[in-house]
N, C-alpha and C positions, 0 to 999 in steps of 0.2 A: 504494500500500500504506500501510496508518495507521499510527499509531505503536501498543506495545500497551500497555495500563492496566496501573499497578502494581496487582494485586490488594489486596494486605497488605505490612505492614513492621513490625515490632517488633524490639528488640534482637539482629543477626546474624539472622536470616528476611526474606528477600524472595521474596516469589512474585508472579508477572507470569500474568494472566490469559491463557489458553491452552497455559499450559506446565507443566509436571508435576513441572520441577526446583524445589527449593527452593534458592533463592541466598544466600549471605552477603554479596556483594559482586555487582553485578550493571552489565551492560552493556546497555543497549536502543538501538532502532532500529528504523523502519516495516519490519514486517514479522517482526519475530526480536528474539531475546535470549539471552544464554548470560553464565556464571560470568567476574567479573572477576577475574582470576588474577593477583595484584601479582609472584608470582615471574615471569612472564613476560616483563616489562621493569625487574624490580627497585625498583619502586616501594616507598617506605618512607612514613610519616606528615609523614618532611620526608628532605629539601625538597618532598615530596608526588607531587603529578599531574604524569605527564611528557605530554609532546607520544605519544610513544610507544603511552599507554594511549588514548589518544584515537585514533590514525587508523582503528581500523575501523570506528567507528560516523561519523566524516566521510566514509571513504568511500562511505555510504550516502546520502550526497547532503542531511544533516540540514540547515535552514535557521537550529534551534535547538540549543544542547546543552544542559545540567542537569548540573552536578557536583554531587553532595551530599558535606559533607566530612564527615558523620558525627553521631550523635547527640550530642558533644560539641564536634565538628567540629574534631576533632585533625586529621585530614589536610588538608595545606595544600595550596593554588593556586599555584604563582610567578606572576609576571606574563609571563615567558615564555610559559607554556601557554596564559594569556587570549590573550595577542599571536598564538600560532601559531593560536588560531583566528578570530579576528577577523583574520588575513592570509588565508584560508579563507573572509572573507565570513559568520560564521555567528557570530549571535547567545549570547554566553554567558550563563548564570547560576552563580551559584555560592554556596550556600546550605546550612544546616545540615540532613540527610538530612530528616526528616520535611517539612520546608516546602519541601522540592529536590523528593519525592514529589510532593504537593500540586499545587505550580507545573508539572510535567511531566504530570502526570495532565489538567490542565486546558489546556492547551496540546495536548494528545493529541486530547483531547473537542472542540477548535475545528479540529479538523483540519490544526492545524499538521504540519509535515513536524520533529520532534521526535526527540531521541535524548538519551540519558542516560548517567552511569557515576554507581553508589552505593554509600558508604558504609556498610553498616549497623549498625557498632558504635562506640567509641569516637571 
């Protein structure tokens, strides 16, 4: 299963080719994607991206991730979360949303086994 192309991004709007939702925050993965929901694991801007928001797109067996921290790129990384997934064996990036898009989008297109969490505002 591929990963799916971000269609569009512009300030809070993410839309993912094949799907119908428009995201503000968004989660991908070959095959699927759905709204990344920070009340979920309580994720704030800091200390930012937990191990937490990540496992269900590692559990898809991603070989790559893509963080985007945001059009300003307020949302931070720890090094925890890089660590918990390079202990996972998978490739991180972690870059400011538009060039997080980009990089993901074209890693999609080489048929990498890809998944993403975005940022799309602040």
């Amino acid at each position: 299963m591929s990963s799916p192309e971000i269609a569009s991004l512009s300030w809070g709007q993410m839309k993912v080719k094949g799907c119908s939702t428009t995201y503000k925050d968004c989660k991908v993965w070959p095959g699927g994607s759905r709204t990344w929901d920070w009340r979920e694991t309580g994720t704030n801007h800091s200390p930012g991206v937990q191990p937490a928001d990540l496992e269900e797109v590692v559990k898809q067996g991603v070989k790559t991730l893509v963080i985007g921290r945001g059009m300003s790129e307020a949302l931070q990384v720890p090094p925890s979360t890089v660590d918990y997934l390079k202990k996972h064996g998978i490739d991180v990036l972690v870059l400011q949303t538009e060039k997080a898009v980009a990089k993901y989008n074209a890693l999609a297109a080489q048929g990498v086994k890809v998944g993403g969490v975005f940022h799309s505002t602040c």
